[in-house]
N, C-alpha and C positions, 0 to 999 in steps of 0.2 A: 744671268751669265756671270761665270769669276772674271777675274781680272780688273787692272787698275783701269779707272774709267777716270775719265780728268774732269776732277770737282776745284781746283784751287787755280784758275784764269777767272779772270775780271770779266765778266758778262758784258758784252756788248752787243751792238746790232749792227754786223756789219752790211755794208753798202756794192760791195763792188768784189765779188770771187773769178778767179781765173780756172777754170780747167784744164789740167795736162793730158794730153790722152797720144797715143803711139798715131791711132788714124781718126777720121770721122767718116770712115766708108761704112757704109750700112752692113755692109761683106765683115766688118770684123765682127759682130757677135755680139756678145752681150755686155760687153761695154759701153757699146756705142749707144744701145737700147736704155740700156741704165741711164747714160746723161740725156737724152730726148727725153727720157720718163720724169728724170730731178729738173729740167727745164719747165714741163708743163706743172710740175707739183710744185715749184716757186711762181708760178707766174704770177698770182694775186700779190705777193710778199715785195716788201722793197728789197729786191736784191738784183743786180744786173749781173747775170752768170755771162761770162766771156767763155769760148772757146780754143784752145791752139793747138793743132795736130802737127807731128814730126813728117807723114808722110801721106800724099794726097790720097792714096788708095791700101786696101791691105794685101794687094800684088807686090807689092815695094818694102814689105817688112824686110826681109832677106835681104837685101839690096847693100852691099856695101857703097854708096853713094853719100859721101860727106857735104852733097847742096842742100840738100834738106834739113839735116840736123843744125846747117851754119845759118840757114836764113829761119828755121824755128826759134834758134838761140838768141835771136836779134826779135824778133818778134816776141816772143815771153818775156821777154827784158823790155822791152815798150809796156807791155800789158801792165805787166806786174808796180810800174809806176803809178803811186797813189793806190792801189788795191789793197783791201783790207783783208785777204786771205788767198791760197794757193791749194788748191782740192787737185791732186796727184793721182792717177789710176794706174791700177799695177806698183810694180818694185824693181823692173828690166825695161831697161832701152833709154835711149835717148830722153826722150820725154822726161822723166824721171830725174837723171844723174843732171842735164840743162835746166829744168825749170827748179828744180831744187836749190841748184846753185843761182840764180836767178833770185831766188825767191830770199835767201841769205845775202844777196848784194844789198837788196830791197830792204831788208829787215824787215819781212814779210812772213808772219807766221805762215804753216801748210797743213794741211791734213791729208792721210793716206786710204783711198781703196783701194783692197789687195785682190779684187776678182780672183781667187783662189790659185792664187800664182805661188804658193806656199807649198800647194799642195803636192805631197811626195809624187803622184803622176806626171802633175803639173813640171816639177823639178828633173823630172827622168828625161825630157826633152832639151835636146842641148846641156846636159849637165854640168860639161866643165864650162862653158860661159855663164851660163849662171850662178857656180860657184865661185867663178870670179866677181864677178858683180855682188853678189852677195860679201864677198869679204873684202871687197875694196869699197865699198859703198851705201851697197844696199841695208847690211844693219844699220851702218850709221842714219839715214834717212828716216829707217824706221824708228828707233828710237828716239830719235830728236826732232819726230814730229806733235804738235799739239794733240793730233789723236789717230790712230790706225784706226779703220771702220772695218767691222766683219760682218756675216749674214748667220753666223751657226758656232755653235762650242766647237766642234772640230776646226774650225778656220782660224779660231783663237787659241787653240791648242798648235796647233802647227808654227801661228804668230809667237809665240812663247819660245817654244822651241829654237831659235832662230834669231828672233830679237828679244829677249826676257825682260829690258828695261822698256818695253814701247806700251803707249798707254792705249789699252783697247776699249772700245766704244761700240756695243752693236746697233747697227743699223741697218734695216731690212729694203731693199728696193719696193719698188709699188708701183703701177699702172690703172690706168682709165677702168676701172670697174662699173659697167652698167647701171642706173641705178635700180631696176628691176631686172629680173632673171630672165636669160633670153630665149628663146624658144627652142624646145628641143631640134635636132638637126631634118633634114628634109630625108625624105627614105621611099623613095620609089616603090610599091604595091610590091615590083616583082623582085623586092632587095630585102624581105623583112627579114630573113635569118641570117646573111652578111653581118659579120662585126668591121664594121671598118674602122682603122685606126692610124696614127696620123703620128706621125713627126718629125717635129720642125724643130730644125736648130742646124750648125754649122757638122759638115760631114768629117767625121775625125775619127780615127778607132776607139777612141778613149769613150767618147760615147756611144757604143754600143747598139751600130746599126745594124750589123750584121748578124747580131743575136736576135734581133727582131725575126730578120728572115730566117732563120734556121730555124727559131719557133714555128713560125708558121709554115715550113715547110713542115716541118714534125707532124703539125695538125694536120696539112694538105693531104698526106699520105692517110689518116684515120677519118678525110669526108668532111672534115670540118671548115669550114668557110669563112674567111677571113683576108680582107683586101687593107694593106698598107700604103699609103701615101706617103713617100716622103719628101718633104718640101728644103732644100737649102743646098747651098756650095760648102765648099772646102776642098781639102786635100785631093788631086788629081790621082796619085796612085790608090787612093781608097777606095773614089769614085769607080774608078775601074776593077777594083775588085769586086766593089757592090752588085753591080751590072755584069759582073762573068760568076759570080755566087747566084744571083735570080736565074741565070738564063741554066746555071747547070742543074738546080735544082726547077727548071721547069713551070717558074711562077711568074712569065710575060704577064701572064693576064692579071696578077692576084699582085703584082707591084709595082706603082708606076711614080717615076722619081720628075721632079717637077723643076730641081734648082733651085736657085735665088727667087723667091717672092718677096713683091712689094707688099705694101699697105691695104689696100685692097683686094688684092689676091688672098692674102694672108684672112681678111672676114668672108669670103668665099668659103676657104675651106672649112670654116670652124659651122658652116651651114649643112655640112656634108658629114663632119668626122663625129665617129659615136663615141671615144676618147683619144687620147694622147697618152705615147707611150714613148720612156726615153731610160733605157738601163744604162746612164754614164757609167764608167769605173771614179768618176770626182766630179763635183757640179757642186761650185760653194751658193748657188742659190738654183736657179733652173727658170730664166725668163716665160721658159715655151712653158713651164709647168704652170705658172700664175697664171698665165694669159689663157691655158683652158679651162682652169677655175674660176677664172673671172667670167668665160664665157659658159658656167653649169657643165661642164665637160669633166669625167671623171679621168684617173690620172693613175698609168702605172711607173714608175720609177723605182728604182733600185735603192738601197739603204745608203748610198753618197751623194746622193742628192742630197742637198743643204734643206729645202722643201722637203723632206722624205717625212721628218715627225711632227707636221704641221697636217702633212696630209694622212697620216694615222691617226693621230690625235682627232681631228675629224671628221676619220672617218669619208674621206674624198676620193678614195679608189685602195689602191693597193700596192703594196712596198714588199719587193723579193730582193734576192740576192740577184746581183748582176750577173755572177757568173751561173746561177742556177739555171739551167736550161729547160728545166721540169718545172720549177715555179714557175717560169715566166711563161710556160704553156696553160698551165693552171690557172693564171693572173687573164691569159685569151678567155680560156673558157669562160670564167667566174664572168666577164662582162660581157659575155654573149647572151646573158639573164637580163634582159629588159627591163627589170621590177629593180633589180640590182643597180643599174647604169643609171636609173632616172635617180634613185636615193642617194648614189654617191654624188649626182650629179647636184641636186639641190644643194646638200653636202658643203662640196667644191664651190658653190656660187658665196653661200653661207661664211665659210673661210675665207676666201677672197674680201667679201665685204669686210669683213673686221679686221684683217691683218696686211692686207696687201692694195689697198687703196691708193690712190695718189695724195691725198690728204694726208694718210699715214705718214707716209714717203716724205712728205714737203713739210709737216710738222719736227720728226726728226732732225732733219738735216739744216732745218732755221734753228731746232736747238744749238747742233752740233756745230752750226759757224758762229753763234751768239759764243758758246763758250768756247770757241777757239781764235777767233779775233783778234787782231791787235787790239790794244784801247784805242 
C-alpha cells in the first residue's frame, strides 16, 4: 500500500493501551467485533488492553444526553494515567474529540481506526455534523496521530483526501479461524437443490439487503429456489420496509429474518448456510465476510467491500456490482452448482487461514503499538 507509514518512533513495548470506542453493545457492529477479536489476538502478549465506552448501548447514539460523555471524560482521564498508548475507533463523537484530548493532558501518544467513517456514503449521513467535526477537529486528530490504521487502498485513499499529513498503516482485522476446515453445511435429503444463503450483519440501506430480496424474487418468478436468512438489527424504518418488500413480493416462505444473534446462534447458522451474501454500497473490511471464510463458506459481495480483492484473488466466491441486479442474480445461480460452492468454499477456508487469522491480527497490532508507544 502507498502512503506514509511511520518508520522514525523509538520502538518500544508498550504495557498498558486504552480503547476509545462510542459503545461496547454487541448491537453496534463491527467495531465492537473488531476489539473482542484484537482482545483475544493479544491475550498471550504483555499487553492489558482497557476498555471505555461513551454510551452503554447503541440505542443512545442519537441521544443528546451530556451524562455520559461527562462521566466517560472523567473515566478516560483515570485510564489514560500511566498508559502507554490511546487506540481511537472512528473520527466522530464523543469518544474521539474527549479521549483525545485526555490523551494530550496525559502526553500519551494515540493511534486511529477509521472503520470506514471516511467513506463518501459513510459521510453522506448527517453531513453537516460531520463536516463540522471534520473541520473543527477531526483532521487535526488525524494528523497528529502516531498512526491512522486502514483495512484497503481505498480507505487510504479517502484517508489522504481529508487528512493528507496523517501517517497511514494498514492493518487487516482477523478472527478465530478453525484449525481444520469445517464441515460442509447440514442439508436435509428433501433440500438438495435449495441455495440457501445468509446474511449477517447490521440492517441499513447501505448495505444492500434489499437487493438480495429483489434478486431472489427475480429467480422466484423463473422456478428457481433460493431461501435467504437474514440474521441482525438495525434501522427501524428499513426493517419495515424489508418486511413490507418480502410480503409484496410473496417470499414468507423463502425469507425469514431472525434479528440480533448471539454467539451461538451465530455457529448455528453457518451449520445451515451454503454461503453468505452482503452487496454493501461501502464496507472498509466486512466482519460477516471473514467469518464465512473462515468457516469454508463461499462469499458473494459487491466490489466495496474492503474483502472484495482478497476474495477474487482467491478465488472465494464471487464479486459484482452492487447496483447490478442481473449479476447478483447470476452470482445465485453460479452457487447453486455444488462442485462450484465446495471449491470456492475450500478456497475461502484456504484465505482465511493465511490472511485473516487472529495471530495475524495480534502480530500486527503488537507491531503497531511497539512503534507507536511513548518511550
Amino acid at each position: 500500500m502507498s502512503g506514509r507509514v511511520i518508520d522514525n518512533l523509538e520502538a518500544v513495548s508498550p504495557r498498558r493501551v486504552v480503547h476509545a470506542l462510542r459503545t461496547l453493545d454487541p448491537a453496534g457492529g463491527g467495531v465492537v467485533t473488531y476489539v473482542q477479536h484484537l482482545r483475544r489476538s493479544l491475550a498471550e502478549r504483555s499487553v492489558e488492553l482497557h476498555c471505555e465506552a461513551v454510551f452503554p448501548s447503541s440505542r443512545h447514539w442519537r441521544v443528546l444526553a451530556l451524562r455520559w460523555p461527562w462521566l466517560f471524560r472523567a473515566r478516560i482521564r483515570a485510564r489514560l494515567d500511566g498508559a502507554d498508548l490511546l487506540h481511537v475507533h472512528g473520527v466522530f463523537g464523543w469518544h474521539v474529540l474527549l479521549g483525545v484530548m485526555a490523551a494530550r493532558r496525559a502526553k500519551c501518544p494515540y493511534v486511529v481506526t477509521l472503520h470506514g467513517h471516511l467513506h463518501p456514503d459513510a459521510l453522506r449521513e448527517r453531513r453537516l455534523a460531520k463536516w463540522l467535526c471534520l473541520s473543527l477537529f477531526g483532521r487535526r486528530v488525524l494528523e497528529d496521530a502516531a498512526a491512522v490504521t486502514v483495512t484497503a487502498e481505498e480507505e487510504a485513499h479517502c484517508l489522504r483526501l481529508h487528512a493528507p499529513a496523517a501517517h497511514v498503516a494498514e492493518v487487516l482485522p482477523g478472527l478465530d479461524v478453525p484449525a481444520s476446515e469445517p464441515p460442509p453445511p447440514e442439508r436435509p435429503i428433501a433440500d438438495t437443490s435449495c441455495l440457501r444463503l445468509l446474511y449477517l450483519g447490521r440492517l441499513h440501506p447501505h448495505k444492500g439487503v434489499h437487493r438480495l430480496v429483489q434478486a431472489l424474487a427475480a429467480l422466484s418468478r423463473r422456478g428457481v429456489s433460493v431461501h435467504l436468512t437474514v440474521a441482525g438489527s438495525g434501522l427501524r424504518h428499513y426493517r419495515w420496509w424489508l418486511h413490507r418488500l418480502v410480503a409484496w413480493h410473496g417470499l414468507g416462505s423463502r425469507v425469514m429474518f431472525m434479528g440480533h444473534v448471539d454467539a451461538d446462534e451465530r455457529a448455528a447458522l453457518w451449520n445451515t448456510a451454503d454461503a453468505l451474501a452482503l452487496p454493501s454500497r461501502s464496507e472498509n473490511f466486512g466482519f460477516a465476510v471473514a467469518e464465512a471464510m473462515a468457516m469454508g463458506r463461499p462469499v458473494i459481495v459487491s466490489k466495496n467491500v474492503g474483502l472484495a480483492s482478497l476474495v477474487s484473488a482467491k478465488e472465494s466466491g464471487l464479486v459484482v456490482d452492487a447496483r447490478d441486479s442481473v449479476a447478483l442474480q447470476a452470482a445465485f445461480m453460479a452457487l447453486a452448482d455444488p462442485e462450484r460452492r465446495q471449491r470456492y468454499g475450500r478456497n475461502a477456508y484456504q484465505a482465511a487461514r493465511q490472511a485473516l487469522s487472529l495471530q495475524t491480527m495480534g502480530d500486527a497490532h503488537w507491531q503497531l503499538y511497539e512503534r507507536s508507544g511513548a518511550p
